[in-house]
C-alpha positions as CSV (number, residue, x, y, z in Angstrom):
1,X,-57.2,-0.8,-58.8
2,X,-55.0,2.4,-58.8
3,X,-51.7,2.6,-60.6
4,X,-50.0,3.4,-56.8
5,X,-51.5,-0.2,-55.6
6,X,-50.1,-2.0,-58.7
7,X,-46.8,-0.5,-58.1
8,X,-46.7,-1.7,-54.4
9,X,-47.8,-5.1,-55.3
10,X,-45.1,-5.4,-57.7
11,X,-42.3,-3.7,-55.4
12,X,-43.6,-6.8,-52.5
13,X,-42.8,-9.4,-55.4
14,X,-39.3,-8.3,-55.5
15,X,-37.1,-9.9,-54.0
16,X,-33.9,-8.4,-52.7
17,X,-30.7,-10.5,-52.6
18,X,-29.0,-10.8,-49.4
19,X,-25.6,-9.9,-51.7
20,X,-27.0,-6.7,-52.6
21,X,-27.8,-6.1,-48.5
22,X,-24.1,-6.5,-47.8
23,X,-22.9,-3.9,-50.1
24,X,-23.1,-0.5,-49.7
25,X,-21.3,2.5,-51.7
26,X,-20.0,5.8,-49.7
27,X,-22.2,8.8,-50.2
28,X,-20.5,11.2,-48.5
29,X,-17.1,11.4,-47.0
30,X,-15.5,14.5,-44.8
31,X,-13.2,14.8,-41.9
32,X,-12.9,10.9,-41.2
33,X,-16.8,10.4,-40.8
34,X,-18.5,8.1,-44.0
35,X,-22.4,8.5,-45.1
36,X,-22.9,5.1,-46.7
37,X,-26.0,4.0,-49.0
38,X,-27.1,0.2,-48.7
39,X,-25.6,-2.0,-45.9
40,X,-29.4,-3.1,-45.1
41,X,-28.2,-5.9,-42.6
42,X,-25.5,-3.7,-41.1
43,X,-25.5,-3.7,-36.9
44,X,-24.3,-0.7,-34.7
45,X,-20.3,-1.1,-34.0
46,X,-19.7,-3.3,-36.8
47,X,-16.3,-3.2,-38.6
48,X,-17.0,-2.5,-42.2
49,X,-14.6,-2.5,-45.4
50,X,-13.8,0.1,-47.7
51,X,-12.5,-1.4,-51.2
52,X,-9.5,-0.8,-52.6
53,X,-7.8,1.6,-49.8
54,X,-8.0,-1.7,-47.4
55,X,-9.1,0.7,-44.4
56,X,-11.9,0.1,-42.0
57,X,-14.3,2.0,-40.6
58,X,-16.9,1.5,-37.6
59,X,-20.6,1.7,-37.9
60,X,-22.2,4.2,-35.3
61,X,-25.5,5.4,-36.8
62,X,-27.9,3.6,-38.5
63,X,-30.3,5.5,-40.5
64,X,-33.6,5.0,-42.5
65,X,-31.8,5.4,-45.7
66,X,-28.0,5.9,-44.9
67,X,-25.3,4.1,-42.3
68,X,-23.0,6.9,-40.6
69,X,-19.0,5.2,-40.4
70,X,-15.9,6.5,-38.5
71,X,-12.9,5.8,-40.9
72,X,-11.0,3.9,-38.8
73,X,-7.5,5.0,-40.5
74,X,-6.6,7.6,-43.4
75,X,-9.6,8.8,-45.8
76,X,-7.6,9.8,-48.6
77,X,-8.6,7.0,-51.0
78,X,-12.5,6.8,-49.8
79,X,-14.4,8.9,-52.4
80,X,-17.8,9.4,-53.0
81,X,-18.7,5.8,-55.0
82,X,-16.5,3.9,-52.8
83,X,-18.0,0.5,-52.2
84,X,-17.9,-0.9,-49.0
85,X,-18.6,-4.4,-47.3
86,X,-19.7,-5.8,-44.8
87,X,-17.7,-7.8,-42.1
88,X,-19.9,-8.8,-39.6
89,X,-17.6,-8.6,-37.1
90,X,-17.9,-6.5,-34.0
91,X,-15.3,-4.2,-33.4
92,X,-12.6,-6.5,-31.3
93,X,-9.3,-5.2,-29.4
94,X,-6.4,-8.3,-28.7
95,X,-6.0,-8.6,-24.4
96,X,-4.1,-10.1,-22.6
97,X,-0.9,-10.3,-20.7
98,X,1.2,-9.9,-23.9
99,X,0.0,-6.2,-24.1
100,X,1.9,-5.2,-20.5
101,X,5.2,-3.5,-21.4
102,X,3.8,-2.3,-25.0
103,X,2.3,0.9,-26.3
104,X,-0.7,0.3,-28.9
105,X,-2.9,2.3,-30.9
106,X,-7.1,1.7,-29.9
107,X,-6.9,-0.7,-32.5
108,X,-4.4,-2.7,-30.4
109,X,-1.9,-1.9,-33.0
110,X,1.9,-1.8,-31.6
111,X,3.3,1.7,-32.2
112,X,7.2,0.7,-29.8
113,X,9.1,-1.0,-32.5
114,X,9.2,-4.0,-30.7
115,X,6.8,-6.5,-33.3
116,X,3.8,-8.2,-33.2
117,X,2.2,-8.9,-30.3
118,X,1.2,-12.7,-29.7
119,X,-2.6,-12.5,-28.5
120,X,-5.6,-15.1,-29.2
121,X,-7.7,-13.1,-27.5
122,X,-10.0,-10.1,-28.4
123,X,-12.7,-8.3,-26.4
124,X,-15.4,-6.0,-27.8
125,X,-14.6,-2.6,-27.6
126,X,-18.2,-1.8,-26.1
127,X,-18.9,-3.8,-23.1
128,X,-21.8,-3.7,-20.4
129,X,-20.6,-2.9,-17.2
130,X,-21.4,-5.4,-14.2
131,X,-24.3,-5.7,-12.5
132,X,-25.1,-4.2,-9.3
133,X,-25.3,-8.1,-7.8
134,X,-22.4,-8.9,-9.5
135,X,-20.7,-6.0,-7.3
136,X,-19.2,-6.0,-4.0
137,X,-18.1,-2.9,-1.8
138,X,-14.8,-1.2,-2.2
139,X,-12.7,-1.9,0.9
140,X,-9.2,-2.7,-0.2
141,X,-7.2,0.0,-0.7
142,X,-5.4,1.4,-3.8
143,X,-2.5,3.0,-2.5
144,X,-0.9,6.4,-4.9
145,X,2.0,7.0,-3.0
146,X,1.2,10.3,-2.4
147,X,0.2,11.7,1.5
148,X,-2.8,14.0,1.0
149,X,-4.5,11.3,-1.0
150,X,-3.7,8.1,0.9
151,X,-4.8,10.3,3.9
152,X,-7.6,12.3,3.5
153,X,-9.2,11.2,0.0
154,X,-8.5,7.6,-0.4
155,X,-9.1,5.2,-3.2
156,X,-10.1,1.5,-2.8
157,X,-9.9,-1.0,-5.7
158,X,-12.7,-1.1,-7.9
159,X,-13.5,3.2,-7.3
160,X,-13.3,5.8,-10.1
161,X,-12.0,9.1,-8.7
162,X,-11.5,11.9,-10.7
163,X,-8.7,13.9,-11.4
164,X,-9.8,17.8,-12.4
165,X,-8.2,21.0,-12.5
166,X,-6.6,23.1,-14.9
167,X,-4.2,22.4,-17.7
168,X,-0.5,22.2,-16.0
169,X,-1.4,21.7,-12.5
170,X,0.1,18.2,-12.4
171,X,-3.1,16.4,-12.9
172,X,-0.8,13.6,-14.6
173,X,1.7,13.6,-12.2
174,X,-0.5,12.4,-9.9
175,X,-1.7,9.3,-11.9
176,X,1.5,8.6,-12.9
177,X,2.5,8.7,-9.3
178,X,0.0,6.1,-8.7
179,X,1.0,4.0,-11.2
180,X,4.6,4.1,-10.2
181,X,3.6,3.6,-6.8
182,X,2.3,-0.1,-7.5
183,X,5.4,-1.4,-7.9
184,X,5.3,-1.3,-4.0
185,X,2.1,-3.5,-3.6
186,X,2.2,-6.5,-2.5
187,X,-0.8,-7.9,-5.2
188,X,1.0,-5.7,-7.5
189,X,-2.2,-4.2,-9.9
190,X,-1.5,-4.2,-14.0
191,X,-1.7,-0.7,-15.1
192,X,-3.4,0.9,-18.4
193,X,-2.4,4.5,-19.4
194,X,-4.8,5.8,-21.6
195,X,-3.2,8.8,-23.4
196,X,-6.5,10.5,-25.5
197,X,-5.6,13.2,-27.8
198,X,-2.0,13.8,-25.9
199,X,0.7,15.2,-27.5
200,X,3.0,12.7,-28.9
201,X,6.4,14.4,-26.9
202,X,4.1,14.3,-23.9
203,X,3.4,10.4,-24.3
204,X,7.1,10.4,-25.1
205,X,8.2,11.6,-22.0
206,X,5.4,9.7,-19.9
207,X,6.9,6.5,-21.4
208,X,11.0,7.6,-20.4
209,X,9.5,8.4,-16.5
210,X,7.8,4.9,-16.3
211,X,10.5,3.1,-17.6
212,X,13.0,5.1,-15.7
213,X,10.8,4.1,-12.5
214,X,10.4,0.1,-13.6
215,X,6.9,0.7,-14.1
216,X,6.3,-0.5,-17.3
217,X,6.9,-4.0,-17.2
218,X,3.4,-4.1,-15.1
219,X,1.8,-1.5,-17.7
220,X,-0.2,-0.7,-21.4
221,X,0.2,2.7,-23.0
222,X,-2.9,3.2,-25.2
223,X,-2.3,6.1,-27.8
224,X,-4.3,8.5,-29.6
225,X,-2.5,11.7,-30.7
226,X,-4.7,15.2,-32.0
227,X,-3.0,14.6,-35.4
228,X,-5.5,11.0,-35.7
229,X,-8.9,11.1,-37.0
230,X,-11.4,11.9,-34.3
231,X,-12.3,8.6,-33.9
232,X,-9.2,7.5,-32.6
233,X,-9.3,9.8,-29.9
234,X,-13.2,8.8,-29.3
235,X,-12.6,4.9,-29.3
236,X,-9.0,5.0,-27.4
237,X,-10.7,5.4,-23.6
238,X,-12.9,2.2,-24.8
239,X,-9.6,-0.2,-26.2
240,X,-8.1,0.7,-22.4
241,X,-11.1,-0.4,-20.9
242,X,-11.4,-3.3,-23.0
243,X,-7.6,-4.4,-22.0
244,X,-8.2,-4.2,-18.1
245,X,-11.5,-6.2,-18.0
246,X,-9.0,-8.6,-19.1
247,X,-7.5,-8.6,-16.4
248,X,-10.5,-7.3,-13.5
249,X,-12.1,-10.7,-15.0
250,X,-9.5,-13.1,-14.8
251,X,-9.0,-12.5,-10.8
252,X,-6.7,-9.8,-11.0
253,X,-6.6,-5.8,-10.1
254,X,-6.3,-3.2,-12.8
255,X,-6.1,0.6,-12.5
256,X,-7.0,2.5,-15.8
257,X,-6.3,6.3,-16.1
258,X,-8.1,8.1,-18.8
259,X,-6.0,11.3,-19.8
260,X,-8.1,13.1,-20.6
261,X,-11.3,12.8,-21.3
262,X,-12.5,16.1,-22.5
263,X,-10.9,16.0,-25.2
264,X,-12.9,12.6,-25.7
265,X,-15.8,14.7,-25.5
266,X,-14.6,16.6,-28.0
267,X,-14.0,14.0,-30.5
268,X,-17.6,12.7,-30.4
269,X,-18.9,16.5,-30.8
270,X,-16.9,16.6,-33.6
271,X,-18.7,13.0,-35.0
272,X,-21.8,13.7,-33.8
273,X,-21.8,17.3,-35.3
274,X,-21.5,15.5,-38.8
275,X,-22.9,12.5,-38.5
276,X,-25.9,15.1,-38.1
277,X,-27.1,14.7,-34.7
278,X,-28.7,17.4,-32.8
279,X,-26.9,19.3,-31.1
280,X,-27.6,20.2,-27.5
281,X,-25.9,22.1,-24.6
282,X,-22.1,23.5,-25.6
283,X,-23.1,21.8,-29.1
284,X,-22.5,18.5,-27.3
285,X,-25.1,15.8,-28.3
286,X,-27.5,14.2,-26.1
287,X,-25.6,11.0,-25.3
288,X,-22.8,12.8,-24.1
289,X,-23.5,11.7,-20.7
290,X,-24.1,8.3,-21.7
291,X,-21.1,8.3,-23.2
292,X,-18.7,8.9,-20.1
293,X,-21.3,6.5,-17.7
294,X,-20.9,3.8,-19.7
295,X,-16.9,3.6,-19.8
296,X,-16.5,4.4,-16.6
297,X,-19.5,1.8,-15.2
298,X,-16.8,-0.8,-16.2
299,X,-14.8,0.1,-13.5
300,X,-16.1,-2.2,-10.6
301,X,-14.7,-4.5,-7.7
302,X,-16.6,-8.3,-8.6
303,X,-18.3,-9.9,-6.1
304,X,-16.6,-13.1,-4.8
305,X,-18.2,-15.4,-7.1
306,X,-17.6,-13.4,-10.1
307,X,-13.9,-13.7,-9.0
308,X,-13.1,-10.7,-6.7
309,X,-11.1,-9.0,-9.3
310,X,-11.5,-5.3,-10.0
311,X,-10.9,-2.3,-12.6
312,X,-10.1,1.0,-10.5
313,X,-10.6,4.4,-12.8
314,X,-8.6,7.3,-12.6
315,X,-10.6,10.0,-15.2
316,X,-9.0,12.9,-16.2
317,X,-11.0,16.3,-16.8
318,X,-9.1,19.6,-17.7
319,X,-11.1,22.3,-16.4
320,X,-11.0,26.5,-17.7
321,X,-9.7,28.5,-15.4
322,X,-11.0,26.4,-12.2
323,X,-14.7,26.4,-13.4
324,X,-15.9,23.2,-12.2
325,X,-19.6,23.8,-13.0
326,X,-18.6,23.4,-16.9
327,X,-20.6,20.3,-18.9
328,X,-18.8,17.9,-19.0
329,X,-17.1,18.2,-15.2
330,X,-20.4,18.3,-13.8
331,X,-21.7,15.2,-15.6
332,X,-18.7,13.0,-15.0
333,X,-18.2,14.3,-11.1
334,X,-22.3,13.4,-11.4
335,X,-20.6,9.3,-12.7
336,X,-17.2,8.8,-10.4
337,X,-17.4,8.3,-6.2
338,X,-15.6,10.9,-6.1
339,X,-12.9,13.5,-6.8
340,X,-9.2,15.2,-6.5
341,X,-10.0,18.7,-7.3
342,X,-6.4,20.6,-8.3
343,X,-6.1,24.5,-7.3
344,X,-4.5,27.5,-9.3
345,X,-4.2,29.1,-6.1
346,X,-2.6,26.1,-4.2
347,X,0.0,25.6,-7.3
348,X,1.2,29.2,-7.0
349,X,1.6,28.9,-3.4
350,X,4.2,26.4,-4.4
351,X,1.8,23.7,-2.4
352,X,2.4,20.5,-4.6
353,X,0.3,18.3,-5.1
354,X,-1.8,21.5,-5.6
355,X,-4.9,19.5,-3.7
356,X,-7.9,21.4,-2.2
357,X,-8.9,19.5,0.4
358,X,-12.0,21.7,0.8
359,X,-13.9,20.6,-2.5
360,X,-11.8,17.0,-3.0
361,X,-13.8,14.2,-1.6
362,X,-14.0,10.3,-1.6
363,X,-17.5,8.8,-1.5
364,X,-15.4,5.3,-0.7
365,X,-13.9,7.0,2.3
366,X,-11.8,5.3,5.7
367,X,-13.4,1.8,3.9
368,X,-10.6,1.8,1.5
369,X,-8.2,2.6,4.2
370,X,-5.7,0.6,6.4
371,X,-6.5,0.5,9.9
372,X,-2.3,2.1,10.3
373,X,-4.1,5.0,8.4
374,X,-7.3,5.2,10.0
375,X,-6.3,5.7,12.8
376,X,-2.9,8.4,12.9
377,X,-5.3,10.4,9.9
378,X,-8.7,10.7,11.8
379,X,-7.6,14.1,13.5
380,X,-5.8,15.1,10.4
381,X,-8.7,16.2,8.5
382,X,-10.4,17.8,11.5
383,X,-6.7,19.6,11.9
384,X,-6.3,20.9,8.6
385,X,-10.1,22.3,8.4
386,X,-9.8,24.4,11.5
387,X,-6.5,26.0,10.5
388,X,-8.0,27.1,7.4
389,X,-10.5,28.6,9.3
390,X,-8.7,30.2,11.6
391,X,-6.4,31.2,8.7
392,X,-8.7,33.1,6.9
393,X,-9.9,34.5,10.7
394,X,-6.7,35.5,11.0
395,X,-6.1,38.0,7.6
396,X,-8.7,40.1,9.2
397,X,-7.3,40.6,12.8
398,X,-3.9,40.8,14.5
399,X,-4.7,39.9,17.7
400,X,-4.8,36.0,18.6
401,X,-4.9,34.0,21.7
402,X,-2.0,31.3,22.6
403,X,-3.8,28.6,21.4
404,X,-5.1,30.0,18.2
405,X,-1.5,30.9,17.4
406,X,-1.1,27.7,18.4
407,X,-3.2,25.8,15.8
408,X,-2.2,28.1,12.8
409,X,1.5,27.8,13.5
410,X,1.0,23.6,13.7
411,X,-1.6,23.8,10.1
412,X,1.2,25.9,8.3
413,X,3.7,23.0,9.0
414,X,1.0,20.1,8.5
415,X,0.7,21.4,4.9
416,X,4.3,21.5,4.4
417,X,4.7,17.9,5.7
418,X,2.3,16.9,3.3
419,X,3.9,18.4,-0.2
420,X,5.6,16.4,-2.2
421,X,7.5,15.9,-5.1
422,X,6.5,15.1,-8.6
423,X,6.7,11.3,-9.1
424,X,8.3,10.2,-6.2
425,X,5.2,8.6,-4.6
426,X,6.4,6.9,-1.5
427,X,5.6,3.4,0.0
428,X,2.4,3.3,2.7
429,X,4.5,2.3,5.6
430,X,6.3,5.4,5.5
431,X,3.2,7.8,4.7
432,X,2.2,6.6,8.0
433,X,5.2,7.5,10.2
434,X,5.0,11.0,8.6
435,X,1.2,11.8,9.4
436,X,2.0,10.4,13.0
437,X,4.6,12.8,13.3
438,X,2.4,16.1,12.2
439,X,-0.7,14.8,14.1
440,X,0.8,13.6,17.6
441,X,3.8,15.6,18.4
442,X,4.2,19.4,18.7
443,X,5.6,19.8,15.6
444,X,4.8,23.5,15.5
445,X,7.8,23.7,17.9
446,X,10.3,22.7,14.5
447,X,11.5,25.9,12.6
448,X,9.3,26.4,10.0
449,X,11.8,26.3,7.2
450,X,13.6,22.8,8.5
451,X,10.0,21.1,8.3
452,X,11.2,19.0,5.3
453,X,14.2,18.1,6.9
454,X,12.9,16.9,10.3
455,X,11.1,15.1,8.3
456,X,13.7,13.1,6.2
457,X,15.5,12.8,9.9
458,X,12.6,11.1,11.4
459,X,12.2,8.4,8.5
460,X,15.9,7.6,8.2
461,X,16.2,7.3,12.5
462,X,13.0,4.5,12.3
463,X,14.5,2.8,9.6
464,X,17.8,2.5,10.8
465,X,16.9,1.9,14.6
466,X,13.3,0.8,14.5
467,X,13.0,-1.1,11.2
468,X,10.3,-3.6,12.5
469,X,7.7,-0.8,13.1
470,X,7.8,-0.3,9.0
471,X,7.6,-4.4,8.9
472,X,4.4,-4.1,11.1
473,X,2.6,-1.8,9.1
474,X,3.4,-3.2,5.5
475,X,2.4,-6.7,6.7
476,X,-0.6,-6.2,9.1
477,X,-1.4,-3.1,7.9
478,X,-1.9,-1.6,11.3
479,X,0.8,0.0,14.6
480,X,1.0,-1.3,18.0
481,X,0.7,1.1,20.8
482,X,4.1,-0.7,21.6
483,X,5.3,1.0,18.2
484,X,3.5,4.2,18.7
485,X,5.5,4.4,21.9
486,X,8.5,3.5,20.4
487,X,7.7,6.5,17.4
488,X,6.9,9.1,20.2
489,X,10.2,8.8,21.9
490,X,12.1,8.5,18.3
491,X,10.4,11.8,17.2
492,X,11.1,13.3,20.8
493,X,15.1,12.6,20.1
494,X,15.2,14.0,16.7
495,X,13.1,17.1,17.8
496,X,16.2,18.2,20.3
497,X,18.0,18.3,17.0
498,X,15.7,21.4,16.2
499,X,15.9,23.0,19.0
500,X,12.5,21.8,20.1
């Protein structure tokens, strides 16, 4: 027998101690990400514990030799020879109803001033998203509050549609309009703002508007600011997940925004890149797909006998200078059902919400819709196309027929009916009475310039002298040609106010 076979026979007749296997001892260490020798046992997402400092980190990569960590807090004390432990705990986040009003960390850790929060109950960060049986189609509607959404791109309950456009075009405007705009639901949906690598005077601010608004008393502000280890900013999309499934669950609705989530992506570049995995297209790793599919497959509407509840997912994606075909908005535009694409060109054009209605779409469609809606917005998409058409038609000629003129001159006041402020989403009942308005009377006859107006005077005339036609629509949901009548002759009187 050869000296090689004795020394494998006596290497089998050793027996490793399951103490040693739960030990390990930090090889390397550098910007928040541990190489770790030993840990045999050690799963994928465990929490592990690094002696002495008291910080823990998260297992991610499980090697032949080595486990790769994320330092789950400052690395200062971890130095090479650092032993670590194993917990065997999965990485856990508290939920529950405790956490509305708050602002946490993605370790559910409060960062308001305002104590402990009271919890007995933790979800695992990484959770499988529901099965295709235990699904049921989107068809209730999740209103925003804002016109050109609720109208031509709307989103049901249980939908992710993302937001994408470039930095400063009001991208979070929008979901914060939408999270405002609950507060006029009747099945009023709990709220989870995800703020991922946001600037901590931007979070600030977010959390002054919806308190200003009385929105956070139905909302949970997760946090993760540039200055935090990468990980942070990589596991914070995952703890806001977590907290609504709580909810989705338990019967209720939830609506998550993710803002954003490229600079998620970048955060898991950055662990991926020295955790030493290969690097592929825009040095992203492989699983950068699987990545953004697996949070936002967690955003469902549950079939009736899982509940009926649902989480609806509002992504962010911050594009370069409009270039949609990018990595990582092609791949999650490839995930969500749909998207509200944001135009430079639009935003200088002072049209606000800055909303291309050309490349926006909603794969849910007039399913997530009201029938009120359905049926004063059927011509308003159909309107809106052929006056962009004819607009362009028109740059290039001078001469135009009546009708033509006619068209243009009505699409250039459509669009203006349909701005609207920043965070001032308004209720559904009134959405509807404006879009009536554009699309059924001749409101290119109205001055150009008193658009807005007219349209304040129309509101304030049906709530003061036809209040029951707003009552109809918020309870039923639909308009009785009795109160389409009634609206016609209103909009007629306020027109002779114009000169129309």
């Amino acid at each position: 027998m050869d000296i090689i076979e004795q020394f494998k026979r006596q290497l089998e007749g050793i027996q490793i101690s399951p103490e040693i296997e739960e030990v390990g001892e930090v090889v390397e260490i550098k910007d928040g990400v541990a190489k770790i020798s030993g840990l045999r046992g050690v799963e994928n997402f465990e929490i592990i514990q690094f002696d002495g400092s008291g910080v823990q980190g998260l297992v991610l990569n499980l090697e032949e030799y080595e486990v790769g960590a994320i330092i789950l807090g400052s690395d200062k004390e971890i130095k090479e020879g650092t032993i670590v432990k194993r917990t065997k705990k999965v990485f856990s986040v508290p939920v529950g109803e405790n956490l509305l009003g708050r602002v946490v960390d993605p370790l559910g850790r409060p960062l308001d001033g305002k104590g402990e929060i009271k919890t007995d109950q933790f979800f695992p960060l990484e959770r499988k998203g529901p099965s295709v049986i235990e699904r049921q189609p989107v068809t209730k509607p999740m209103h925003t509050g804002i016109k050109m959404i609720d109208s031509l791109i709307p989103i049901g309950r249980g939908q992710r549609e993302l937001i994408i456009g470039d930095r400063g075009l009001g991208k979070t405007a929008i979901a914060l309009d939408a999270i405002i705009n609950q507060k006029n639901e009747k099945d009023r949906p709990k709220c989870i703002y995800v703020a991922c690598g946001q600037k901590k005077s931007k979070v600030k601010r977010t959390i002054a508007v919806l308190e200003k608004a009385g929105a956070m008393e139905y909302t949970t502000i997760v946090c993760a600011f540039p200055d935090d280890p990468a990980g942070f900013i990589y596991l914070s999309p995952f703890a806001g997940a977590s907290i609504g499934e709580y909810f989705r669950d338990n019967k209720q609705d939830a609506l998550i925004v993710y803002d954003d989530l490229t600079k998620q992506a970048w955060a898991w570049r950055e662990i991926s890149l020295i955790l030493r995995r290969p690097p592929g297209r825009e040095a992203y790793p492989g699983d950068v797909f699987f990545l953004h599919s697996r949070l936002l497959e967690r955003a469902a509407m549950l079939s009736s006998e899982m509940g009926g509840g649902s989480l609806t997912a509002l992504p962010i994606i911050e594009t370069q200078a409009g270039d949609i075909s990018g990595y990582i908005p092609t791949n999650v535009i490839s995930i969500t059902d749909g998207q509200i694409f944001l135009d430079a060109t639009l935003f200088k054009k002072e049209q606000k919400p800055a909303i291309n209605v050309g490349t926006s779409v909603s794969r849910v469609g007039s399913s997530a819709q009201i029938k009120a809606v359905k049926k004063v917005a059927g011509r308003l998409k159909l309107d809106l196309a052929q006056f962009q058409e004819l607009e362009r038609f028109s740059e290039f000629t001078e001469e135009l027929d009546p009708q033509t003129k006619k068209t243009i001159e009505k699409g250039k006041r459509m669009t203006i009916l349909l701005r609207q402020n920043d965070l001032e989403p308004m209720p559904i009942e009134k959405e509807v009475i404006v879009i009536f308005t554009g699309v059924n009377s001749d409101i290119e006859e109205v001055a150009i310039d008193k658009i807005k107006d007219f349209e304040k005077d129309v509101l304030s005339t049906v709530e003061i002298e036809k209040p029951e036609i707003l009552k109809e629509i918020r309870e039923t949901g639909d308009m009785s040609d009795k109160s389409k009548d009634a609206l016609l002759e209103i909009i007629k009187k306020v027109k002779l106010n114009y000169g129309a």
